[in-house]
C-alpha positions in Angstrom: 70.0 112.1 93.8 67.3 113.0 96.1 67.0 115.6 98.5 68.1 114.6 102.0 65.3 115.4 104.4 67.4 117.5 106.5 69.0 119.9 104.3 72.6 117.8 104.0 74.6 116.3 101.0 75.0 113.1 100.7 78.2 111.8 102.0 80.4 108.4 100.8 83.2 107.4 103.1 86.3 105.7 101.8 90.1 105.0 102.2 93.3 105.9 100.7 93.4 102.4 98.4 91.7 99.8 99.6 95.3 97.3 99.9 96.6 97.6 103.7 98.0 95.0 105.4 96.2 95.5 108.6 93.3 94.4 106.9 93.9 91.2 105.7 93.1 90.6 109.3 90.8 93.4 110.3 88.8 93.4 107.6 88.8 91.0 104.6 88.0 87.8 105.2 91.1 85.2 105.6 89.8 83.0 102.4 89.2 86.3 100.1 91.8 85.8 97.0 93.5 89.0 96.7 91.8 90.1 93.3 88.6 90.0 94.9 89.1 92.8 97.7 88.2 95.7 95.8 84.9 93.9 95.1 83.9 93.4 98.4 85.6 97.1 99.5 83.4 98.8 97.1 80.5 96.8 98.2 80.8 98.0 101.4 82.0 102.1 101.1 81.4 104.7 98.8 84.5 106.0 97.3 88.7 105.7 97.5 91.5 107.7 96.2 93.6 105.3 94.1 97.6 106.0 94.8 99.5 107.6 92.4 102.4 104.8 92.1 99.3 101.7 92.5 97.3 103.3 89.1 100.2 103.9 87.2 102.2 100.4 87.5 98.9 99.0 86.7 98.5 97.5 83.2 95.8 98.3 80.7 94.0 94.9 82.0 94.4 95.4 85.6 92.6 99.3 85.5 90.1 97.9 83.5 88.9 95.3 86.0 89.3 97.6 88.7 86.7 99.9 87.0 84.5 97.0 86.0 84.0 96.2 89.9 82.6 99.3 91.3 79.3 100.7 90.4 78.6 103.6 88.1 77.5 105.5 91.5 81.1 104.6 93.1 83.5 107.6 93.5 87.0 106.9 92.7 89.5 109.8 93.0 93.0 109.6 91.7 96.5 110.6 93.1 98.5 112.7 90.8 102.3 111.9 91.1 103.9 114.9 92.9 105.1 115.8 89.0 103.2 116.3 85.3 106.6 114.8 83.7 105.4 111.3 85.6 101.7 110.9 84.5 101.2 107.4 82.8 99.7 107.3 79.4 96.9 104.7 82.0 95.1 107.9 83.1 93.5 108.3 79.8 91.3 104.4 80.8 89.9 106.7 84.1 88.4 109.3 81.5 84.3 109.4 82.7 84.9 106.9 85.7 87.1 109.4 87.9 85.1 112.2 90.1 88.6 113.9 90.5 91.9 113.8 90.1 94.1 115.3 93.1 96.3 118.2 92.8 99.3 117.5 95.1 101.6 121.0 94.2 101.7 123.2 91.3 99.5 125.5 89.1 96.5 123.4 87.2 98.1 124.7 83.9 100.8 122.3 85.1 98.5 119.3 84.3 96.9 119.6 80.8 98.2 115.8 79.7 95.0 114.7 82.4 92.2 114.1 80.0 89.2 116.7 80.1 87.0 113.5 81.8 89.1 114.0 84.5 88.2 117.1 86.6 91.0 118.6 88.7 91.0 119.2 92.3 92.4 121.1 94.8 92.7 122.6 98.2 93.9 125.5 99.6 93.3 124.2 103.3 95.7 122.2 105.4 95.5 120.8 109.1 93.6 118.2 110.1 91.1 118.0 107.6 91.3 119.0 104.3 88.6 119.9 101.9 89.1 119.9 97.7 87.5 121.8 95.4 87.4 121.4 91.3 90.2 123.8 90.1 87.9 127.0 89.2 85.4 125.9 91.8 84.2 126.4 95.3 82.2 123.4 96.4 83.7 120.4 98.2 83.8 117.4 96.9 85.8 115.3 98.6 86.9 115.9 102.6 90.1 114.4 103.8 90.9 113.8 107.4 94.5 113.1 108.4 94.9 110.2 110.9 98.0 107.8 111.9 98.1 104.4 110.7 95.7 102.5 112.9 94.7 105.5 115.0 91.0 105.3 116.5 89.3 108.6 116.3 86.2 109.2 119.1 82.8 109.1 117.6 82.7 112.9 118.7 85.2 114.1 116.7 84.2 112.0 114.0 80.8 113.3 114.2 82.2 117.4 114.5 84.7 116.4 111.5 81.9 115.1 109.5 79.3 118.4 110.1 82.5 120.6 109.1 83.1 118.6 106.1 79.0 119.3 104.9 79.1 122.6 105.5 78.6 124.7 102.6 77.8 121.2 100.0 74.9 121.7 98.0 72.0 119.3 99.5 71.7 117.7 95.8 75.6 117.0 95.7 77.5 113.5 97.1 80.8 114.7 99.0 83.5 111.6 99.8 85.1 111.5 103.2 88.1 110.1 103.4 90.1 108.8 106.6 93.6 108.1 106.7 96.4 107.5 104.5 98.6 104.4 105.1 96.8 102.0 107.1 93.4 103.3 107.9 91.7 101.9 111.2 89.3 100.0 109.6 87.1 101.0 113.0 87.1 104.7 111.7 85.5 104.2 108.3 82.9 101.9 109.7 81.8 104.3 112.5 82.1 107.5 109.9 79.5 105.7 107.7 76.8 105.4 110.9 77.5 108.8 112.3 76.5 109.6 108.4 73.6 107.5 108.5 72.5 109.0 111.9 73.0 112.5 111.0 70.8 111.6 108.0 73.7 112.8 105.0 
């Protein structure tokens, strides 16, 4: 990756899955078969945290197109199920295609059936937004900021969110912002990517 200009990382925003109801209407075209909305998510944004229960009832078949329609460059994070006991056999398919795999409670030692292509991340932060780190490391590399289903947030805070989120990212490093949880205003992850592009990151 290049340098950016102005001394920031580059940063990918993205969603908590890319299968919300809202936007069959807000977003995807009313035509677009179902199978084809990851495609034309991943087009579009940089990165998504796949939920826990969505990749594990998944089939071998299923993961493997998933992976086969976003680009090497594309960062896909997975959920961990809130126990080790729980983690599907599947996770070993995401080994080399998955920039992290999130830590929702527990010691790391907790988690040694994820594959060692899978690096572990975690966060000792909590509030609004939330940053994680690989387990062992300092450096972001993916930012998390908490919003209600459909809530707009002003371009302000977006833009103050976003500069906190950098901060302390290595200029050569990619760092994925993520908005929401269940039902993401589509709005937000549109305007996060041009206050991105405008602060030049």
């Amino acid at each position: 990756m290049a340098e950016n200009k102005n001394g920031l990382a580059e940063l990918v925003v993205g969603a908590y899955g890319w299968q919300h109801s809202a936007w069959q209407v807000a977003y995807y075209p009313d035509d677009m078969p179902e199978e084809w909305r990851l495609a034309y998510y991943a087009n579009e944004f940089g990165c998504v945290v796949l939920p826990a229960e969505q990749w594990q009832a998944a089939d071998q078949e299923t993961i493997e197109q998933w992976l086969s329609e976003m680009a090497e460059d594309f960062l896909l994070f997975l959920e961990l199920p809130a126990q080790a006991g729980n983690l599907s056999a599947h996770i070993k398919l995401f080994a080399g295609r998955c920039a992290g795999a999130i830590l929702q409670e527990g010691e790391p030692a907790d988690w040694s059936a994820v594959p060692d292509g899978i690096p572990l991340l975690c966060s000792e932060e909590s509030g609004q937004l939330r940053r994680y780190h690989r387990v062992g490391q300092t450096e972001s590399v993916l930012a998390w900021l908490a919003a209600q289903s459909e809530e707009r947030i002003e371009l302000p805070v977006l833009r103050e969110q976003i500069e906190t989120a950098l901060k302390g990212v290595t200029v050569t490093s990619r760092l994925a912002f993520i908005i929401g949880k269940q039902a993401p205003a589509m709005e937000n992850l549109q305007n996060a990517r041009v206050v991105a592009e405008l602060l030049g990151a």
